[in-house]
C-alpha positions in Angstrom: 22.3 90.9 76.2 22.5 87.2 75.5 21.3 86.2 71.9 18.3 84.3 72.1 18.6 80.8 70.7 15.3 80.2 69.1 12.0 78.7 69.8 12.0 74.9 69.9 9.9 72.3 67.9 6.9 71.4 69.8 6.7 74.0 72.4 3.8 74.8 74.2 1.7 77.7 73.4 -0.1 81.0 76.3 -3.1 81.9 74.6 -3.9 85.5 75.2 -7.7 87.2 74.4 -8.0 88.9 71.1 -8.9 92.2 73.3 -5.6 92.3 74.3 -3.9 93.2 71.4 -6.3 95.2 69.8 -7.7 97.7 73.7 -4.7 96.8 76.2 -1.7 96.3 74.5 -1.9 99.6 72.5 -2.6 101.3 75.8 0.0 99.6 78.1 3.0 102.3 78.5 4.8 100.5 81.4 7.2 97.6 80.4 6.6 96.4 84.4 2.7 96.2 83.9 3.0 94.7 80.7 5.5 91.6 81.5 3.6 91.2 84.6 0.4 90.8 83.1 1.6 88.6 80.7 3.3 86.6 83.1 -0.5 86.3 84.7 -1.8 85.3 81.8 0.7 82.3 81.2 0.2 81.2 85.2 -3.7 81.4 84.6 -3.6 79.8 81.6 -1.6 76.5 83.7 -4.6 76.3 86.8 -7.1 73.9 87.0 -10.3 74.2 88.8 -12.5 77.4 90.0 -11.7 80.1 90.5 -8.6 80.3 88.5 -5.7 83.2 90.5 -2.7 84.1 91.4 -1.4 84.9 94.6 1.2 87.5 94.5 3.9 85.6 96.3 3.8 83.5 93.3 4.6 86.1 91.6 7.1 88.1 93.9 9.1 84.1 94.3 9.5 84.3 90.7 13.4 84.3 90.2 12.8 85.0 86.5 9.9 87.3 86.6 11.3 89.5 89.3 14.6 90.3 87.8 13.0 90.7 84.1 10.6 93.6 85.8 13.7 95.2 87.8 12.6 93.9 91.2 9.5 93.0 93.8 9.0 96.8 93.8 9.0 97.3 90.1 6.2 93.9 89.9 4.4 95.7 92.8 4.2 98.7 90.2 3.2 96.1 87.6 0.4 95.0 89.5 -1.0 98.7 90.6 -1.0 99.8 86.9 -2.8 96.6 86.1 -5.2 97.3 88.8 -6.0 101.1 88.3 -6.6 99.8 84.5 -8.7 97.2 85.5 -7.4 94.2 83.8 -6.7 92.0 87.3 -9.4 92.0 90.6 -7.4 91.6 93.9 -8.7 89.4 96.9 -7.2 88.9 99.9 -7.2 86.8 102.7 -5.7 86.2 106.1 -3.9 83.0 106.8 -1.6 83.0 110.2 -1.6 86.2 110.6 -0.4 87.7 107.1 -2.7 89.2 104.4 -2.2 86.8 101.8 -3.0 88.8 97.8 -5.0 86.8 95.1 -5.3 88.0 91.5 -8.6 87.5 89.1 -8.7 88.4 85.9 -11.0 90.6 85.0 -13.4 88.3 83.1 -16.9 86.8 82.8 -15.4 84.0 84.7 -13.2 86.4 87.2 -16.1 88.1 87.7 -18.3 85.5 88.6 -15.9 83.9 91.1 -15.3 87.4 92.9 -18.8 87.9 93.0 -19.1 84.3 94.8 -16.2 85.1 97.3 -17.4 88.1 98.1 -20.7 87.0 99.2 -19.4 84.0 100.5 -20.1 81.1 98.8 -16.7 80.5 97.6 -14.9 80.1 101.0 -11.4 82.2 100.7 -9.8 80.3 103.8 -10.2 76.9 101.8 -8.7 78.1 98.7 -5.2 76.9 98.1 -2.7 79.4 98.4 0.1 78.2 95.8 3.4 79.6 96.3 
């Protein structure tokens, strides 16, 4: 293990809900669903504009994130467990022929967008699919 070198002066800051701490985080058994949900929360906490995902080949091209979790399988597992726990909302769409995965959180906000998408008045096929 490499020694960490410490945090440097003005760094920039992931804000994570107070919930976390005090329902998921005492909960979360699974290093994999842990690390990937905070991995979410820093890539949410980057977007701009509505609605605010991630699509999972962000995710699975993460060089970093992918080798911290053990692989694309172990993220994969990640992502289930934060699923079946209900922390993240998954949407998907088709683009050329390949089901493309989207990740909401589960808030007010997530919510309210994957209410809109699924009755259609946020149109998936124009959503930018960042990779």
């Amino acid at each position: 293990m490499k020694p960490f070198d410490g945090f440097p002066r003005n760094m920039r800051y992931t804000p994570l809900p107070n919930v976390f701490f005090s329902q998921l985080a005492p909960d979360v058994q699974d290093v994999a669903e842990l690390k990937v949900l905070l991995h979410i929360f820093y890539l949410l906490y980057q977007k701009k504009g509505y609605p605010k995902y991630v699509a999972e080949a962000e995710l699975t091209s993460d060089k970093v994130l992918v080798s911290g979790v053990g692989g694309v399988a172990a993220l994969r597992h990640g992502l289930q467990l934060c699923l079946d726990r209900g922390v993240l909302i998954r949407c998907h769409l088709e683009r050329e022929g390949k089901t493309v995965f989207l990740y909401l959180l589960n808030s007010e906000e997530g919510r309210e967008a994957f209410s809109k998408i699924k009755s259609g008045e946020i149109d998936m096929a124009a959503l930018p699919v960042r990779e």
